[in-house]
MDTraj code that builds the backbone (N, CA, C; nanometers):
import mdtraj as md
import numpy as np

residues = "UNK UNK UNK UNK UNK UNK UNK UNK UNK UNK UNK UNK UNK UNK UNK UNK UNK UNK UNK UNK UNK UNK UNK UNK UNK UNK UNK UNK UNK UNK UNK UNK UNK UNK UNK UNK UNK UNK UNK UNK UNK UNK UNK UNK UNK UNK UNK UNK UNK UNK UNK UNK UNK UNK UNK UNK UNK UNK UNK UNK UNK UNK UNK UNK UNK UNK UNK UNK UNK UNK UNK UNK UNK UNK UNK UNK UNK UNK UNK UNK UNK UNK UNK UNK UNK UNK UNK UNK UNK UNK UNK UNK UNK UNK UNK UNK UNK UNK UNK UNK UNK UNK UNK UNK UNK UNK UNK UNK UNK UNK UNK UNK UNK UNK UNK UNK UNK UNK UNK UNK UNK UNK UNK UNK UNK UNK UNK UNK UNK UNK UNK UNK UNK UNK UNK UNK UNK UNK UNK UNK UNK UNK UNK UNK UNK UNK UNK UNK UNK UNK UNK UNK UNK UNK UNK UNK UNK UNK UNK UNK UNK UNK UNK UNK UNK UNK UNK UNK".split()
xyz = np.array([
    [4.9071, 3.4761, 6.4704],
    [5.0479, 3.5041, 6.4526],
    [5.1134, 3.5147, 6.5907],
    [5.2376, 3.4110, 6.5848],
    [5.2816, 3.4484, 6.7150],
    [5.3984, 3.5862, 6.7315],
    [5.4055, 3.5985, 6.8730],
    [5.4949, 3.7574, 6.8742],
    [5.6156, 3.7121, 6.8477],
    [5.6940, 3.6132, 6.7894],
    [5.8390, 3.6022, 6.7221],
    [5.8063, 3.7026, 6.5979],
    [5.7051, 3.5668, 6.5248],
    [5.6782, 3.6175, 6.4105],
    [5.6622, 3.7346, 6.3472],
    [5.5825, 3.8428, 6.4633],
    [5.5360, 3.9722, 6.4584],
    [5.6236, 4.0635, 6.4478],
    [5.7475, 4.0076, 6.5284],
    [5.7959, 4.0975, 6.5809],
    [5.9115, 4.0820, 6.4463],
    [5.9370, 3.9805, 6.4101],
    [6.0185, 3.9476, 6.2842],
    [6.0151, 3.9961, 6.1422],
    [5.8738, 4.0337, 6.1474],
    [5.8105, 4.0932, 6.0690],
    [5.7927, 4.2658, 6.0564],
    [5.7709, 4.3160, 6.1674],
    [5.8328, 4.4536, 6.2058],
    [5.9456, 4.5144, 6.1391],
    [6.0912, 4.4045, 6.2174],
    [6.2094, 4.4179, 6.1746],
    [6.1940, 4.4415, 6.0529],
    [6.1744, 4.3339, 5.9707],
    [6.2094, 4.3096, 5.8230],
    [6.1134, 4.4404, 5.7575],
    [6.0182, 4.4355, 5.7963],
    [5.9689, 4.5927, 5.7213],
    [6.0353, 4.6893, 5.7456],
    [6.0882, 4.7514, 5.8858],
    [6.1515, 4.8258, 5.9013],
    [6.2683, 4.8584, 5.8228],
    [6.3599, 4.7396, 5.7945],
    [6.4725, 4.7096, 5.7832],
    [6.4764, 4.7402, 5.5879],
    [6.3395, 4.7221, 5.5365],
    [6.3230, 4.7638, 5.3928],
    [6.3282, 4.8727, 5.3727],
    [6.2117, 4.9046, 5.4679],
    [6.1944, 5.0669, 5.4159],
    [6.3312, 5.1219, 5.4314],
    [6.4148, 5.1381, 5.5523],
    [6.5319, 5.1757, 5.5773],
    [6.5849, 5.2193, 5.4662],
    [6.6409, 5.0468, 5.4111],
    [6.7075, 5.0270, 5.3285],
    [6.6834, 5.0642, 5.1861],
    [6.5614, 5.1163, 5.1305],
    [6.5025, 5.1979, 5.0470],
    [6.5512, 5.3396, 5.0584],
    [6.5205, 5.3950, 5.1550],
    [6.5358, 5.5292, 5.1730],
    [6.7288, 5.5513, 5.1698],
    [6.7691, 5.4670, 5.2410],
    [6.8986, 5.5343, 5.2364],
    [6.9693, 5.4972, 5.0937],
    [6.9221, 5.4126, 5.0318],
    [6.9744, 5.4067, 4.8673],
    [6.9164, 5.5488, 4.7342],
    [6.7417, 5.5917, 4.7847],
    [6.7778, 5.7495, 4.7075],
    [6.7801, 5.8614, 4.7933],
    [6.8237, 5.8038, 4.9409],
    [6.8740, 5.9615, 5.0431],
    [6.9709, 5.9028, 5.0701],
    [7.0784, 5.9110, 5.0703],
    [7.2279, 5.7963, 5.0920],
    [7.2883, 5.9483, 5.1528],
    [7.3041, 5.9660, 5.2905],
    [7.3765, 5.9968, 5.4022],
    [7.5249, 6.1145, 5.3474],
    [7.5904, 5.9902, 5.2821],
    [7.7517, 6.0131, 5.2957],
    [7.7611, 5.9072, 5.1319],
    [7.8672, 5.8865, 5.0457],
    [7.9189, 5.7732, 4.9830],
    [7.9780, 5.7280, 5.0631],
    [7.9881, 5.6111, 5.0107],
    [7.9895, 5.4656, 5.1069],
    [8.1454, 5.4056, 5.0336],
    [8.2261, 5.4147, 5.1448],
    [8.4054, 5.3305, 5.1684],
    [8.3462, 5.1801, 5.0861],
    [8.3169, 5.0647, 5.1380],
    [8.3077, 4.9908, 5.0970],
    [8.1760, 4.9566, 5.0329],
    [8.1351, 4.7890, 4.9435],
    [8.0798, 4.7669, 4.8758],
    [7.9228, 4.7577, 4.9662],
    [7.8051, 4.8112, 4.9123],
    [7.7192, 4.7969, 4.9791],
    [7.6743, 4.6636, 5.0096],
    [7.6491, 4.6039, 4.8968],
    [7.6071, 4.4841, 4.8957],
    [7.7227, 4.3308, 4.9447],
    [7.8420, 4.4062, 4.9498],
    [7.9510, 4.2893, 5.0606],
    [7.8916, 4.3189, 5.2007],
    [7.8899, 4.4324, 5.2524],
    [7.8500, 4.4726, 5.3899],
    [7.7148, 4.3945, 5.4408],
    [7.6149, 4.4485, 5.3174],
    [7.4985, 4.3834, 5.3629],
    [7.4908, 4.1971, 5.3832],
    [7.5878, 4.1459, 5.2864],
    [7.5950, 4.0334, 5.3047],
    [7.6842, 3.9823, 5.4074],
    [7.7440, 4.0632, 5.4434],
    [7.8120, 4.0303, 5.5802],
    [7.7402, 4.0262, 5.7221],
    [7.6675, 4.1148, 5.7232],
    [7.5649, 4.1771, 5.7898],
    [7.4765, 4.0964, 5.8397],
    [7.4378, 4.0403, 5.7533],
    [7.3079, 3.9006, 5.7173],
    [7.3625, 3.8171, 5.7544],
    [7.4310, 3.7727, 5.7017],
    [7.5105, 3.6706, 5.7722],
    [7.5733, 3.6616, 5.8965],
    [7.6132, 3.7538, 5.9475],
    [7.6525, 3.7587, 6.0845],
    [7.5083, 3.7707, 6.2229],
    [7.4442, 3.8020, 6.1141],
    [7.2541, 3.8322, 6.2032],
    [7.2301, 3.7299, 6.2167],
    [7.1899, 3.6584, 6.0578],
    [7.1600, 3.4878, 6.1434],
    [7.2360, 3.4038, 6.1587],
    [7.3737, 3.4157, 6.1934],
    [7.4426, 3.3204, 6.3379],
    [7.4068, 3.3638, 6.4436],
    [7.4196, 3.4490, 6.4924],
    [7.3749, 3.5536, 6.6191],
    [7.2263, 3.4847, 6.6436],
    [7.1199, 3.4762, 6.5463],
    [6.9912, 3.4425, 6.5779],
    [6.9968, 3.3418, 6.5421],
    [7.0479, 3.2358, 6.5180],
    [7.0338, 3.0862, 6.5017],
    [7.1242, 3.0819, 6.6800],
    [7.2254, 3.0711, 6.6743],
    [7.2921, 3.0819, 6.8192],
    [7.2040, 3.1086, 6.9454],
    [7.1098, 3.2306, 6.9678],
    [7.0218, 3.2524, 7.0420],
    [6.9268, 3.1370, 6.9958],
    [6.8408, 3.0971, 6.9269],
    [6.7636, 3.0384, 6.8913],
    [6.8426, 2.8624, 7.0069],
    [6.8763, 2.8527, 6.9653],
    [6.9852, 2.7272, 7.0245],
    [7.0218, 2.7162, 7.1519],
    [7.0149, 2.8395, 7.1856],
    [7.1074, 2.8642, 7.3778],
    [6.9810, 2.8825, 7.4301],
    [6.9068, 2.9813, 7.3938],
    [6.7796, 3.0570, 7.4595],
    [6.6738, 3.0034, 7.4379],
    [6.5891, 2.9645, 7.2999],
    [6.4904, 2.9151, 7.2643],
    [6.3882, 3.0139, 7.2689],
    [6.2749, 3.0917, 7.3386],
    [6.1944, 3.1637, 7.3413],
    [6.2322, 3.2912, 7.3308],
    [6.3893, 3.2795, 7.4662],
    [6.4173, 3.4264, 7.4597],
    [6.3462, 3.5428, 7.5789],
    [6.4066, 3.6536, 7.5300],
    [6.3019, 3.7342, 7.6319],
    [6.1709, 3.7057, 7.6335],
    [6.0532, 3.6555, 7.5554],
    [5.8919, 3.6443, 7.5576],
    [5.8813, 3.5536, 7.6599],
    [5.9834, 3.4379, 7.6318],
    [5.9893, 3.3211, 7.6977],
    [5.9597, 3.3609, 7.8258],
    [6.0949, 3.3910, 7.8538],
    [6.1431, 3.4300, 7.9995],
    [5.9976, 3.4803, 8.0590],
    [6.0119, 3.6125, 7.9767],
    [5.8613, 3.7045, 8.0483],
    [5.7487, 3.5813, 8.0627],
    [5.7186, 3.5295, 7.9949],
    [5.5813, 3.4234, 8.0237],
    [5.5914, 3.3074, 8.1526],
    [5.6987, 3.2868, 8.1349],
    [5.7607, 3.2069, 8.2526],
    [5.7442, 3.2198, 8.3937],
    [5.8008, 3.3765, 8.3818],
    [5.8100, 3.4408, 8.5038],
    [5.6763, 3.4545, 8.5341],
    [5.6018, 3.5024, 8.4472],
    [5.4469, 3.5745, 8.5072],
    [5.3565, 3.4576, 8.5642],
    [5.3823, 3.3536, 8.4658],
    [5.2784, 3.2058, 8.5165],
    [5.3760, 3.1877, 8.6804],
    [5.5222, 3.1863, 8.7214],
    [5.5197, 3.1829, 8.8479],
    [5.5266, 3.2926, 8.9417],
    [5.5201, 3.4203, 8.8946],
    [5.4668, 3.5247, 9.0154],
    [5.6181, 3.5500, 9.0647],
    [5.7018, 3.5619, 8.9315],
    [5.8111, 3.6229, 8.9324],
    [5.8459, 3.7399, 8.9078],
    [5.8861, 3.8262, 9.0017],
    [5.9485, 3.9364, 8.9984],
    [5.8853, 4.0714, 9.0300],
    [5.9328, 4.1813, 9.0364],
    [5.9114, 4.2895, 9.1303],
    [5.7241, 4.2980, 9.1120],
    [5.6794, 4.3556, 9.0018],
    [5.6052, 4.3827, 8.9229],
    [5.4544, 4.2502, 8.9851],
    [5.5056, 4.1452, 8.9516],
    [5.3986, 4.0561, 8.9987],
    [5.4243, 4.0335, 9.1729],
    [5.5253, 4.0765, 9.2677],
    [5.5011, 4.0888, 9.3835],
    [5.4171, 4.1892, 9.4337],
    [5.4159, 4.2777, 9.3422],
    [5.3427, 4.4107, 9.3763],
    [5.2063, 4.4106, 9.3246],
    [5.2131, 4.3525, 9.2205],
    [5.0165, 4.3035, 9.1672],
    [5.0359, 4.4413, 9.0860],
    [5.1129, 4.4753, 9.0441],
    [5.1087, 4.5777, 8.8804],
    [5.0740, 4.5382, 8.7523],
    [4.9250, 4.5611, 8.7466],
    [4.9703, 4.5304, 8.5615],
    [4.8795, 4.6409, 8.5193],
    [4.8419, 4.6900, 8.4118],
    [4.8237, 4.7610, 8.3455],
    [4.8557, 4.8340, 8.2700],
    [4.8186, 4.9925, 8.2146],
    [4.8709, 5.0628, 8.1256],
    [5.0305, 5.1274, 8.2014],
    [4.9534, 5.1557, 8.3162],
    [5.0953, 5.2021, 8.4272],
    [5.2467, 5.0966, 8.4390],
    [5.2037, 4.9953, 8.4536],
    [5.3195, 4.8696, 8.4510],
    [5.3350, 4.8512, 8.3462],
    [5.2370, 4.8788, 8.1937],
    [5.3589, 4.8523, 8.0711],
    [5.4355, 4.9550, 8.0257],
    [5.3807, 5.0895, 8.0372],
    [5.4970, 5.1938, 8.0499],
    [5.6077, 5.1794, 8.0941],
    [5.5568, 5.1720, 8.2498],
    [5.7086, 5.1569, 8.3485],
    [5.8033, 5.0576, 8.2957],
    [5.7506, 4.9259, 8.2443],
    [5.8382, 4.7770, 8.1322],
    [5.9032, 4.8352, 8.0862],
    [5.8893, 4.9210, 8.0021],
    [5.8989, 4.9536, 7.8185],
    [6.0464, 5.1061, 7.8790],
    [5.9669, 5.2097, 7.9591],
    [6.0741, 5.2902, 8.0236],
    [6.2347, 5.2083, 8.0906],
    [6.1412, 5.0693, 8.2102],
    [6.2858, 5.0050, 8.2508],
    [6.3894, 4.9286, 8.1677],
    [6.2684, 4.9013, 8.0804],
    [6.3944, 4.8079, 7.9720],
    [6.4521, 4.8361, 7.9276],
    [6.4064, 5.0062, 7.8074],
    [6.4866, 5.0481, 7.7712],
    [6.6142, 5.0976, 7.8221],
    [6.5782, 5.1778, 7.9755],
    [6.7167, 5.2109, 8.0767],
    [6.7938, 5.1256, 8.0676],
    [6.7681, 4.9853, 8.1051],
    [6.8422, 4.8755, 8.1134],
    [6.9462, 4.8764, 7.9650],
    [6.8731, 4.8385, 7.8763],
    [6.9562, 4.8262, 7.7650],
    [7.0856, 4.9809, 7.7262],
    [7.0147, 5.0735, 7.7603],
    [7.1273, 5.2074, 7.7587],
    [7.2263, 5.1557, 7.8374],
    [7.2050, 5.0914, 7.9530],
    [7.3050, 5.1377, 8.0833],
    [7.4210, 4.9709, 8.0311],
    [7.3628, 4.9172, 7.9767],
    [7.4207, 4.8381, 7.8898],
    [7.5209, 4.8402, 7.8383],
    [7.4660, 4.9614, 7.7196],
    [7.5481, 5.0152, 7.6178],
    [7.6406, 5.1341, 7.6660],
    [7.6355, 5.1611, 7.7591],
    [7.7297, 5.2711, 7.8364],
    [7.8239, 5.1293, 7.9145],
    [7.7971, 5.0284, 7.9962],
    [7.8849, 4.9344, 8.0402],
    [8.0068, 4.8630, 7.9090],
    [7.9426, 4.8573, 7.8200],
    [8.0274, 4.7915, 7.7326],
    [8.1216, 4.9030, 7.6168],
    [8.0532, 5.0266, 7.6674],
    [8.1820, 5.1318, 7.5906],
    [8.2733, 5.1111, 7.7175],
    [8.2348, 5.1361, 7.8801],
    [8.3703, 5.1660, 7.9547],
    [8.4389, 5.0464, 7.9895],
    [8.3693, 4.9142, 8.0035],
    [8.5124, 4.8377, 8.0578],
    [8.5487, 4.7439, 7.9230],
    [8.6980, 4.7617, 7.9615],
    [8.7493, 4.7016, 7.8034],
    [8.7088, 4.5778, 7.7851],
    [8.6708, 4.4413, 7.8968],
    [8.6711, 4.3273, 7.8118],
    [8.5458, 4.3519, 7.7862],
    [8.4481, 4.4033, 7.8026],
    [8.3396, 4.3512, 7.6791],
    [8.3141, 4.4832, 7.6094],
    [8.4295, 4.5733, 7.5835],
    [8.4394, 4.6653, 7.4565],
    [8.5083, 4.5556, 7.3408],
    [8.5680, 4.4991, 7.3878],
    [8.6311, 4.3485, 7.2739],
    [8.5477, 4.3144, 7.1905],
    [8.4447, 4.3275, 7.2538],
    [8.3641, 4.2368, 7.1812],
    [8.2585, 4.3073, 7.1092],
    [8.1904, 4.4338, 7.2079],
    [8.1005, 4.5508, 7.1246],
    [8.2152, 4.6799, 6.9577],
    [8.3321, 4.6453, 7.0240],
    [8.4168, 4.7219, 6.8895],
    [8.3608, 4.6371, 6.7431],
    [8.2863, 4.4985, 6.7356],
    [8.2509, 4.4431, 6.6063],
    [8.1869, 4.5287, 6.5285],
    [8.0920, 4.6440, 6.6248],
    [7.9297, 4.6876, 6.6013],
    [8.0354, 4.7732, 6.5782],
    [8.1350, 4.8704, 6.6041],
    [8.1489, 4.9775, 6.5844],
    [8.2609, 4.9952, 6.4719],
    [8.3238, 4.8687, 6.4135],
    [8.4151, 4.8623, 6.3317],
    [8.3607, 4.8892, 6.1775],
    [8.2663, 4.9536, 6.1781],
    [8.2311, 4.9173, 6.0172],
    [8.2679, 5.0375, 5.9796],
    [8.3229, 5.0366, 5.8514],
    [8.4314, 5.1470, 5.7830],
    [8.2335, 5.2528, 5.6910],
    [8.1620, 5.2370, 5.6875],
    [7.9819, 5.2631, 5.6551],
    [7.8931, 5.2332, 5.7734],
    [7.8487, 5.3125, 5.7974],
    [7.7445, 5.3225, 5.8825],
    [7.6296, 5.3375, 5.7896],
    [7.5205, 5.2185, 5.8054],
    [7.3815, 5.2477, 5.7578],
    [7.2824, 5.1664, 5.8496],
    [7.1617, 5.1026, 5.7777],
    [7.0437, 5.0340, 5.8499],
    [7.1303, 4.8939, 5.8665],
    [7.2179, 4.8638, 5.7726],
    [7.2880, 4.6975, 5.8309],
    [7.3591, 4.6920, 5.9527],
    [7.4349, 4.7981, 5.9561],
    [7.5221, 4.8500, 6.1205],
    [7.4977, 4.7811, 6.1932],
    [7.3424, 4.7706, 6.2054],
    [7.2640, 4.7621, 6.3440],
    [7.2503, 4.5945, 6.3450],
    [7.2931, 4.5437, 6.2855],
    [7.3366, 4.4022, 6.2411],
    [7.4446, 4.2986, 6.3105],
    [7.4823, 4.4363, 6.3120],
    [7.6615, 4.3966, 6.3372],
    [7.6869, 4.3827, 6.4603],
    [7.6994, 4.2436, 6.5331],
    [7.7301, 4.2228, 6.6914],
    [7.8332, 4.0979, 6.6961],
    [7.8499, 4.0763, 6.7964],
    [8.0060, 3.9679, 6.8231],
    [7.8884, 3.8603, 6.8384],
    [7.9001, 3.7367, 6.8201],
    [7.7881, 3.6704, 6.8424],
    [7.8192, 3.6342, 7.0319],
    [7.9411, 3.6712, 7.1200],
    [7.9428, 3.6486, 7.2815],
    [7.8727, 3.7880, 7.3277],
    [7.8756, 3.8802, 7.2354],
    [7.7652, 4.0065, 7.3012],
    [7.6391, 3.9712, 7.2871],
    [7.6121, 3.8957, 7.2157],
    [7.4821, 3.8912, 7.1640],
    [7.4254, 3.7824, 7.2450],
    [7.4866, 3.6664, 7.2878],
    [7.4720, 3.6302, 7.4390],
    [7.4535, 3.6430, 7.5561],
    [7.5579, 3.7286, 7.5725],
    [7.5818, 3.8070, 7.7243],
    [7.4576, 3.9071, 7.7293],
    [7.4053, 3.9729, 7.5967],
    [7.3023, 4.0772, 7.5975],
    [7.2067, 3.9931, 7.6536],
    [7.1300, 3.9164, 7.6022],
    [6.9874, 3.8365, 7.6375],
    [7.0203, 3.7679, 7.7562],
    [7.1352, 3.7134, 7.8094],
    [7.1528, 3.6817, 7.9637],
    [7.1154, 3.8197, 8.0538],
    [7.1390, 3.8951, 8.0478],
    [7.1178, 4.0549, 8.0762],
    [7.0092, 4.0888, 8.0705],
    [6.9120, 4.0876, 7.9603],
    [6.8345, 4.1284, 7.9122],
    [6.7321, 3.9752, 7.9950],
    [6.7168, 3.8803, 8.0472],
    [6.6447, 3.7712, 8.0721],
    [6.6826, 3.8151, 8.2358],
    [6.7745, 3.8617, 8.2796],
    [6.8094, 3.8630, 8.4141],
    [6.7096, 4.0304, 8.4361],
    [6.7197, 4.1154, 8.3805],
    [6.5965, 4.2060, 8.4240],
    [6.4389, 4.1562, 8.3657],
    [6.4298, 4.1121, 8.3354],
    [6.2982, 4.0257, 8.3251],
    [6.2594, 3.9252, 8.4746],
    [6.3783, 3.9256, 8.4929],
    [6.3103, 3.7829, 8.6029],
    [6.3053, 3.9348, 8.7106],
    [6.3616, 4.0399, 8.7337],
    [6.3655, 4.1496, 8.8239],
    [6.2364, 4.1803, 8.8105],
    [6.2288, 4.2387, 8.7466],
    [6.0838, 4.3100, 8.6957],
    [5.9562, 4.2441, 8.6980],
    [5.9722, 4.0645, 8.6036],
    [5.8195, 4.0390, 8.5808],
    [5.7500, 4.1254, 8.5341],
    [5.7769, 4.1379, 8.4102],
    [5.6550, 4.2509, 8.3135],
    [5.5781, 4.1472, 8.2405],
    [5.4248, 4.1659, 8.1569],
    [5.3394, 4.1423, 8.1136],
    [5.4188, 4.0389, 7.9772],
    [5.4380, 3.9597, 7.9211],
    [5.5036, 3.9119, 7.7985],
    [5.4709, 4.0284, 7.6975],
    [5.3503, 4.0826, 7.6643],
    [5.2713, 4.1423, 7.5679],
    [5.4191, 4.2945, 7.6145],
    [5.4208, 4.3199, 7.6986],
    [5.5405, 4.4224, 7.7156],
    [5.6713, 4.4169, 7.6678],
    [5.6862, 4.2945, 7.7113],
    [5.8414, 4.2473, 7.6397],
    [5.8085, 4.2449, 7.4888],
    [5.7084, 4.1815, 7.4547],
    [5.6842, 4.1610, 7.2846],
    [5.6967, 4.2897, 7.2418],
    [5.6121, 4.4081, 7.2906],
    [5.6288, 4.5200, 7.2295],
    [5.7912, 4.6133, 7.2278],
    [5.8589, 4.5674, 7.3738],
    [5.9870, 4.6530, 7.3432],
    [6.0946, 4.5878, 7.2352],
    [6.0308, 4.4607, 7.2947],
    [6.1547, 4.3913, 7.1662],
    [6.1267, 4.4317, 7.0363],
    [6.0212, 4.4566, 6.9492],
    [5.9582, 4.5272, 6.8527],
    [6.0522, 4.6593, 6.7846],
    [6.0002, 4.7548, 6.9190],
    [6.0426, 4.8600, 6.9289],
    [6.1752, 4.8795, 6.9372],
    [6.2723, 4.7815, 6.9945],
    [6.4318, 4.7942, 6.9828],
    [6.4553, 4.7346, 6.8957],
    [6.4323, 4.6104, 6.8232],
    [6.4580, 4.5514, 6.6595],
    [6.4481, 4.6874, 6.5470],
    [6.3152, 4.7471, 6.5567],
    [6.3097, 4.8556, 6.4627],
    [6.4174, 4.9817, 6.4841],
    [6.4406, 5.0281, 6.6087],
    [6.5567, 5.1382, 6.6336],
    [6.6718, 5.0937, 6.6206],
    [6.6734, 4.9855, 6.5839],
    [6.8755, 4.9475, 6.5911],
    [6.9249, 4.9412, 6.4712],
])
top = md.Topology()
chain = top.add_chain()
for i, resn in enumerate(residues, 1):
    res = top.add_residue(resn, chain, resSeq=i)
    for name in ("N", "CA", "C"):
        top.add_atom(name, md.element.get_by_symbol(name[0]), res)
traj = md.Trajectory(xyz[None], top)
């Protein structure tokens, strides 16, 4: 199995169980129709991931494998790998992606575009669905540009990407 797959697979379990639990633990009642949202949701996910699929192709794994076969970036200048360097991955990436999400609440043009994620009249497990498909660009340009910094292990990137598919 490759780590798309794995990691696709994660999601989608995640994304059940979720979606199980918050239908007999349901939060709040829900403004609009669940099942319009979710189909909005879905649908707006895979343009976003057909779009990446199209611009990017591999994506962050990519990138990471790329980089490591040429002895790109901080991490492989320094001859780090191990349990210590996939921590430190998994710690920087995540920073990265926060400091992200703190950049695109303060400057307005790319709050334009993160207000999609925050416009939903229901907050549940689809929410996390919900992106502009130019954020969702600009993210993995971002997200591929600290990869080439770093040079972490692919098997690192596979696991945070994992780990941030399931938390979002």
């Amino acid at each position: 199995m490759d780590g798309n797959t794995l990691r696709l697979l994660i999601f989608i379990s995640v994304f059940i169980l979720m979606l199980v639990l918050e239908s007999f633990i349901p939060r709040h009642p829900t403004v609009d129709s669940k099942s319009r949202r979710l189909g909005i949701h879905i649908g707006l996910s895979g343009l976003n991931t057909l779009l990446l699929k199209m611009v990017f192709g591999a994506a962050a794994v990519g990138a990471a494998k790329t980089f490591e076969i040429n002895g790109w970036g901080l991490l492989n200048v320094l001859d780090w790998n191990g349990v210590v360097a996939f921590i430190l991955v998994i710690a920087l990436l995540d920073l990265s992606i926060y400091l992200q999400h703190v950049i695109v609440h303060k400057i307005p043009f790319f709050w334009r575009f993160h207000v999609v994620h925050h416009s939903d009249l229901d907050l549940d497990v689809s929410s996390g669905l919900r992106f502009h498909p130019v954020e969702i660009l600009a993210s993995m340009l971002y997200k591929i540009g600290i990869i080439f910094l770093l040079g972490p292990a692919p098997i690192a990137v596979l696991v945070f990407e994992a780990v941030l598919n399931g938390m979002a």
